[in-house]
Structures are given as C-alpha cells and as structure tokens.
C-alpha positions, 0 to 999 in steps of 0.5 A: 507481497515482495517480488524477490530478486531476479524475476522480473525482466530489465524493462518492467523493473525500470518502468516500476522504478521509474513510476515509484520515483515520480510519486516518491518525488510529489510525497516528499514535496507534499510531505509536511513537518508536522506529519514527521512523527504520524508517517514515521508511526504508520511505516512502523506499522506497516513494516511489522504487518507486512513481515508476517508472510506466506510464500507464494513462488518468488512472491508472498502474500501477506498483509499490507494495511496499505489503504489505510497508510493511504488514508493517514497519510495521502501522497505521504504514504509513498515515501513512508512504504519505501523506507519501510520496504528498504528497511525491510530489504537491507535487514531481512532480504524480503524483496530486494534492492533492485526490485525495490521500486516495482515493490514500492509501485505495487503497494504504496500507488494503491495506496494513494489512489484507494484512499483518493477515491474513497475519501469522500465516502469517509467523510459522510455524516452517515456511519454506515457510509463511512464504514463502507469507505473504510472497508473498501479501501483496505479491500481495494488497496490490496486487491489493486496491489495484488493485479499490479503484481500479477501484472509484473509478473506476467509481463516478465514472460509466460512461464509467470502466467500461472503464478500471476493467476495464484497471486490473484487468488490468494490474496483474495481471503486477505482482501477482506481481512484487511478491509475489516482491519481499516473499518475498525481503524478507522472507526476507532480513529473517528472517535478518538482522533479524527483529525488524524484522517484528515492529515493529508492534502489533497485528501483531508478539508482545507482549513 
C-alpha cells in the first residue's frame, strides 16, 4: 500500500503531509514511557507484514495489520507506522521520501480512527461482541486505508481513475484476511494479556 514516487500531484502530497505531521505531533505528545518497548514490538510487526506485496501499477496491496496497531497502540499508532514506513523507504525504496507523509496518512489515520470507533465493542462482557470488534477493525482499517489511497490517486488526475477503482478492488480479499488476523490477536491477547489493549488513551479505561 506504498504510493511510489512521482505520482502524485504537489498539492495532494503536501495536504497528506501536512494531516500526517498534525497526528505525528498529538501521537508523540500522548505517547508514553512505558508504551517505549510495546510501540517499538508493534511497528516491528507492522514493518515485516507489510513487506510481503503485490504490485498494483505505482501502488501494491499487501497486508498492514493497521487496526490492530491502532488497538495496542491508539494516537501511538501514528509515530509507530512512520518510522516503520521510513525504515521501509531508506532501506527497501518501497514508497519514498516524499510520498512518506500521504503513506503515513493512508495507514496509520485508519488506524487510529477504526480502533476508536470499535473500542467499545472490544470492551463487551459478551465474546462474540468483541470478536465482532476485533474483526471489524482489521476489516475496516485496511478498507479506509485503501479509499484514501484511491482518493490520492484519483485527485492526481483522471488517468489514475482506473487504477484508483483497482486499488479498491483488490484489497477487498485482504480486508477479510486481516479482519480475521486482528479477531485472532485479539482473542489471544484477551487471555493472555489483556492489558495490553488497554495501553492507549483515549481508548483504554482510565485508572
């Protein structure tokens, strides 16, 4: 889900960059000490799945595990994806440089956003509901992420129209693939540390 470089048009790449640095800003500032070494586990995971890739034109589809990194982590999640995505450009050119802020955009604000809107289900006394949370977040997550893409692209000019409709559509199989991934981690979590999904204000109980 990296947009290579020399795609997009000067103003979708700044508008992106500029939304990108705004949530990189509220993560660091909500970003605690002691989530140091769970944010620095999750952008490891996130940095391996999202190596795996399918090319799709200037674009790929792959897996993100976004909404769950948005679960461990909340506004967290933000500064987590940009390093693993600055990783991911200095040492294997996905993406790039300057088309780092609208990659940052596109996965980690799904990201945050799915795993605010989901928490409650999560946080049901009834296993089904918060099976139904974890699901729908990895679903959604990628989903959001793969309509913002679209949305670069087909801001950059009508001749990305065709490959816009194509990212939409073949992430569709992924978006199931990861919402079954985050109900499994999550349920695995649950029992054994259940604490851990609970790490991120706004998101987690207050103690």
């Amino acid at each position: 889900m990296h947009i290579s470089e020399g795609v997009l048009v000067a103003p979708v790449l700044a508008g992106s960059a500029a939304l990108a640095a705004a949530g990189l800003a509220v993560g660091l500032t909500r970003l605690r000490p002691e989530q140091t070494v769970p944010s620095a586990m999750v952008a490891a995971v996130f940095f391996l799945a999202s190596l795996v890739h399918v090319p799709l034109g200037p674009t790929n589809a792959h897996l993100t595990l976004n909404g769950l990194v948005g679960l461990v982590l909340g506004w967290g999640a933000v500064p987590a994806i940009f390093v693993a995505l600055s990783l991911q450009a200095l040492l294997f050119q996905f993406g790039g440089l300057t088309t780092l802020g609208v990659n940052t955009l596109i996965m980690a604000a799904p990201a945050v956003v799915c795993a605010l809107a989901c928490r409650p289900l999560l946080a049901s006394p009834h296993p089904r509901v918060v099976s139904l949370g974890a699901f729908c977040t990895g679903f959604c997550a990628l989903g959001l992420s793969a309509c913002i893409m679209a949305a670069c692209l087909a801001l950059s000019g009508e001749a990305f129209l065709p490959l816009a409709w194509l990212v939409l559509l073949g992430h569709l199989p992924l978006m199931l693939v990861e919402g079954l991934i985050s109900l499994a981690a999550v349920s695995f979590l649950h029992k054994v540390k259940p604490e851990v999904l609970a790490f991120a204000p706004p998101f987690g109980p207050h103690k």
